[in-house]
Each structure stands twice: as C-alpha cells, then as structure tokens.
C-alpha positions in Angstrom: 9.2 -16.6 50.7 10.8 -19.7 49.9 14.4 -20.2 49.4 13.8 -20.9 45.4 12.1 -17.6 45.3 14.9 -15.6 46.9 17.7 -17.6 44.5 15.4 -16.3 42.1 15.4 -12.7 43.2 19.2 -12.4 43.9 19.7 -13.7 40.1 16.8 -11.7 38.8 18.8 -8.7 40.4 22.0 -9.9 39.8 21.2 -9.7 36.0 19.5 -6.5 36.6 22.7 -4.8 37.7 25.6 -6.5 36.5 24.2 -7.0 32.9 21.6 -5.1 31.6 22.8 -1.6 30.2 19.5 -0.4 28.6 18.4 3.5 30.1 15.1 4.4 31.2 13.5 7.3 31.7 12.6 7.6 35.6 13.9 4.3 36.1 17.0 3.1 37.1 17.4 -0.9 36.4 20.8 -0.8 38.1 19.4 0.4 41.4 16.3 -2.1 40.9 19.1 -5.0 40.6 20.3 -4.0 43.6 17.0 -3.5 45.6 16.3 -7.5 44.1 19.5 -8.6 45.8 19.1 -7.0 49.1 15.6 -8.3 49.2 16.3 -12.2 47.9 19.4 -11.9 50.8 16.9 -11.0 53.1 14.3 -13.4 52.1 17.0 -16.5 52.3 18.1 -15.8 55.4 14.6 -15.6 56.8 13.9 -18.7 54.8 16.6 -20.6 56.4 16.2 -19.5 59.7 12.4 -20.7 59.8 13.5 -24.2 58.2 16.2 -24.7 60.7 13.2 -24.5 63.6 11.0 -26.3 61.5 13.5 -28.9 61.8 14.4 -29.0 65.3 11.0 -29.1 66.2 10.7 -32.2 63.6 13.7 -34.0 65.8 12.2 -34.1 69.2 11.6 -38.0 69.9 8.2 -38.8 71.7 9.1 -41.7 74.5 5.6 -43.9 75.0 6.0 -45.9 77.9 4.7 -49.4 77.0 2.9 -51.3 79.4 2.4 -55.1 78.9 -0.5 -56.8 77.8 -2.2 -58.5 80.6 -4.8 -61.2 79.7 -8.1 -62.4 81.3 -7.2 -65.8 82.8 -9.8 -68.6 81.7 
C-alpha cells in the first residue's frame, strides 16, 4: 500500500464515520469508517517505514578506487 492509498483510506473512513448518517440494515457504516481508519493508519505507517529503508539504502556512497592510466611507451 502506498502512502496515497492509506490518505485515501483514513479519509474514505473519516467520511464514513464522522459524516455519513444513512442506516443499513446489517451494516454499520460508522463501524466501517472506523475499520478504514485503523487500516489507512496502519498502512501509512508501514508505508513510511519501508520508504525510510528504501532510502537509507539509496544513501550508501560506493568509493572506486581510481588507478592511473599507464601508457605503452613508444
């Protein structure tokens, strides 16, 4: 899961629970706003963790020795 995906999710639930009033029968969209929430939290956190090792890995500078040229004397 991205970290777009879980924005999404905690505002998808967000609206779910905090605006929507509608009833349904067997369904409870508060409870499903709130499930979306937990779940976009979790998703973000796990997003960001795996981009800030992405990133250190990224940063590690590779050191090649150089060697000078030698050339073939005429």
């Amino acid at each position: 899961m991205y970290i777009g995906t879980a924005i999404f999710l905690i505002a998808l639930g967000a609206i779910l629970k905090f605006a929507v009033t509608a009833t349904v029968g067997g369904f409870n969209v508060q409870t499903a706003g709130v499930i979306l929430i937990v779940a976009g939290i979790v998703g973000l956190l796990v997003s960001i963790f795996l981009e800030m090792g992405a990133r250190d890995r990224r940063r590690r500078d590779v050191v090649v020795e150089e060697r000078p040229v030698e050339r073939e004397r005429l």
